[in-house]
C-alpha positions as CSV (number, residue, x, y, z in Angstrom):
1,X,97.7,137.8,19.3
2,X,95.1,139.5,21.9
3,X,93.9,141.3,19.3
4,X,93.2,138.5,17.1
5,X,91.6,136.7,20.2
6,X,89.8,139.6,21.8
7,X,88.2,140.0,17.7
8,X,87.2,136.5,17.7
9,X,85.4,136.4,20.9
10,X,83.6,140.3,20.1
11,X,82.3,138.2,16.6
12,X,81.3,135.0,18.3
13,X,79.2,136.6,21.2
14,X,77.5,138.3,18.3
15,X,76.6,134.4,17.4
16,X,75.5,133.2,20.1
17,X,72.9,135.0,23.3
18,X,69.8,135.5,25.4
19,X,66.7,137.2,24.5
20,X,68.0,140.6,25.6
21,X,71.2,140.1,23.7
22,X,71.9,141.5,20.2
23,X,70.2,140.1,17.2
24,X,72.0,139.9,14.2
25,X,70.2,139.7,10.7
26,X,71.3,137.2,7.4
27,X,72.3,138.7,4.4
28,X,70.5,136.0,2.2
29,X,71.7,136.8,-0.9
30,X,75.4,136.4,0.4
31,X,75.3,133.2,2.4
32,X,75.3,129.9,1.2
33,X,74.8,125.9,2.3
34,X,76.2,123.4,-0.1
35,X,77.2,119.8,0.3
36,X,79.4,117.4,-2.3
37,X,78.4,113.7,-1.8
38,X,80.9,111.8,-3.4
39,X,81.4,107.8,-4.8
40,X,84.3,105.7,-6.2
41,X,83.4,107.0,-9.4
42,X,82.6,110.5,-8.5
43,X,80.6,113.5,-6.7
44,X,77.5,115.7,-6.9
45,X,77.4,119.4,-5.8
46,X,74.4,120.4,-4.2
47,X,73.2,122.8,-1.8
48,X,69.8,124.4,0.3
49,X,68.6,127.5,-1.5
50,X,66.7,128.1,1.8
51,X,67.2,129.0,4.9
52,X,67.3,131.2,7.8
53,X,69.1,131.6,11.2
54,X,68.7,133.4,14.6
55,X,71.5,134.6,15.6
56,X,72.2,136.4,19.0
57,X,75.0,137.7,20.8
58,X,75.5,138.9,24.1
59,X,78.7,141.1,24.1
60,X,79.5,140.6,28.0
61,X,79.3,136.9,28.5
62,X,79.3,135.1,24.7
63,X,79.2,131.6,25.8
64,X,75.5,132.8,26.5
65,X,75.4,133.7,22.4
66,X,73.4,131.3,20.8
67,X,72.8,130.1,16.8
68,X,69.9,128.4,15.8
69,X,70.0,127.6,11.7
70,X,66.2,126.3,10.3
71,X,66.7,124.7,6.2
72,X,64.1,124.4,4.1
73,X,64.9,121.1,2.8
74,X,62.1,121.7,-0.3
75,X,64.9,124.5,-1.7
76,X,67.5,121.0,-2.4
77,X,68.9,121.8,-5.9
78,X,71.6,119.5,-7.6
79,X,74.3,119.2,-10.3
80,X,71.5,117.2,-11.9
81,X,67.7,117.9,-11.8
82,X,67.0,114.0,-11.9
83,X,69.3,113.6,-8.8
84,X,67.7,116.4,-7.4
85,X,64.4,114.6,-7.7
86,X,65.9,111.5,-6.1
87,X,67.3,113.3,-3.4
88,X,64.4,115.0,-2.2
89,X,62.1,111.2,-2.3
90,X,62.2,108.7,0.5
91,X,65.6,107.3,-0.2
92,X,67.0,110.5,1.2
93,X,65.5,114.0,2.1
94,X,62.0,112.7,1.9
95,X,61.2,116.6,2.1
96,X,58.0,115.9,1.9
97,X,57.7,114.3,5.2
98,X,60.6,116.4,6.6
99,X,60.5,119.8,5.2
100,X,63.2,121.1,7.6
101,X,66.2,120.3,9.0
102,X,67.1,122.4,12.4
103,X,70.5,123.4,14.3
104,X,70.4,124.8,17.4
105,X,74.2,125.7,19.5
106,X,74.7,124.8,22.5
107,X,77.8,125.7,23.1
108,X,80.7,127.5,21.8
109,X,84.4,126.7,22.4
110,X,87.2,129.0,21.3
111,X,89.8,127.2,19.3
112,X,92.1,129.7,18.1
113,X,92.9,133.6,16.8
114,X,89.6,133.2,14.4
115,X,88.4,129.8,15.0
116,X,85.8,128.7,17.2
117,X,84.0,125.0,17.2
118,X,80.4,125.4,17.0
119,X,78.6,122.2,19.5
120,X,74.9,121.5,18.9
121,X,71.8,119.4,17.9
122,X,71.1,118.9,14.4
123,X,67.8,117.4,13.8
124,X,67.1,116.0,10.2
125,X,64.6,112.8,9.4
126,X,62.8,113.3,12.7
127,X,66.6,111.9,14.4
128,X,68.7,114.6,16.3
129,X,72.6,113.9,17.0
130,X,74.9,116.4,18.1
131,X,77.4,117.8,16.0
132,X,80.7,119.8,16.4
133,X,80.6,122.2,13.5
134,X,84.3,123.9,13.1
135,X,83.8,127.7,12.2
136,X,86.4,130.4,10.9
137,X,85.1,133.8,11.7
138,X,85.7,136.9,9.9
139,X,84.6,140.4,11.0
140,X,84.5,143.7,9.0
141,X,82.7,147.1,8.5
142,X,79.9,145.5,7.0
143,X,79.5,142.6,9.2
144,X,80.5,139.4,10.3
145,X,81.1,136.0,8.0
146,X,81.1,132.5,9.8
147,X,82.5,130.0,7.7
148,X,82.4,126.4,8.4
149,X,83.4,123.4,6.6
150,X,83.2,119.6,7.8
151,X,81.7,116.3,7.0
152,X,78.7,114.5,8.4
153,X,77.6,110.9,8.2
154,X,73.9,110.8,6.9
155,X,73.8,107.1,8.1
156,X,73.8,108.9,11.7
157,X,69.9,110.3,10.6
158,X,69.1,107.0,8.9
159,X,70.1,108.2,5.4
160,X,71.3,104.6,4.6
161,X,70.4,104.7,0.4
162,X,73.2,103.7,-1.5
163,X,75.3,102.5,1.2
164,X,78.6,100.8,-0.1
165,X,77.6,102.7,-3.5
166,X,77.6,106.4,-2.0
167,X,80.1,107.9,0.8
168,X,78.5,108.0,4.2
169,X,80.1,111.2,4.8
170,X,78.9,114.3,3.1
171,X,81.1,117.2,2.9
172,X,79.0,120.6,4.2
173,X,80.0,124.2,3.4
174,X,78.2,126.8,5.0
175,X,79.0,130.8,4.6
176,X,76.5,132.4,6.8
177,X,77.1,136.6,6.4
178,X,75.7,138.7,9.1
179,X,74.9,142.7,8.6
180,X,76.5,144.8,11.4
């Protein structure tokens, strides 16, 4: 059990830190966003083909770690290219308008052996809420993989297309690898 603990805080002070902390660099081509939105008659995959993080993490004090995640919202891609199309207009993305969506930590609190809940500001459509973003950590030779899966409300960023039609939650996956 210390073990498992003493892992778990070594990989999330490598997520989370001041400037003189460690960096930690994204495998892109291993990490992943995707979301499912769903409706009494079914659900679209989707996802962000873009992205990129800053992760630090400061070894002797990780509650002074920090994770700051930057999407490109233009990457959207969908189960279906005319949803796809649709999701990036007005009605919901409007990535023309909003080409990003941002999450910055601002704090971390330690849940478990090898879970952790990530607290911080997510900003999409020009509106930031705070989230809580539940994480499982793994660490290994090669690096570290933060794994988090939760729903969010789009209504809470004025995403309000649909409504009664479409969920207001959205179900988020997000692998993020980082190389050791």
């Amino acid at each position: 059990m210390f073990v498992r603990c003493f892992s778990l805080l070594v990989v999330l002070s490598w997520l989370v830190a001041p400037a003189f902390a460690q960096t930690l660099t994204l495998n892109k081509e291993k990490s992943k966003i995707d979301f499912v939105g769903k409706k009494p008659d079914g659900a679209h995959k989707g996802g962000f083909k873009e992205f990129k993080t800053e992760a630090k993490a400061d070894m002797d004090a990780p509650e002074k770690s920090a994770l700051k995640l930057e999407i490109d919202t233009t990457s959207l891609w969908s189960d279906d290219a005319k949803l796809t199309e649709h999701l990036k207009n007005p009605d919901f993305f409007d990535v023309r308008k909003y080409p990003k969506i941002t999450f910055e930590s601002t704090k971390i609190e330690v849940n478990g052996d090898e879970t952790a809940t990530l607290i911080g500001k997510l900003t999409m459509l020009d509106k930031t809420a705070e989230v809580k973003v539940p994480c499982k950590t793994s660490l290994s030779d090669s690096g570290i993989v933060l794994t988090a899966e939760f729903k969010l409300d789009r209504t809470k960023w004025g995403m309000s297309y649909g409504k009664g039609k479409i969920n207001d939650e959205v179900d988020i996956t997000a692998n993020l690898h980082f190389n050791r």
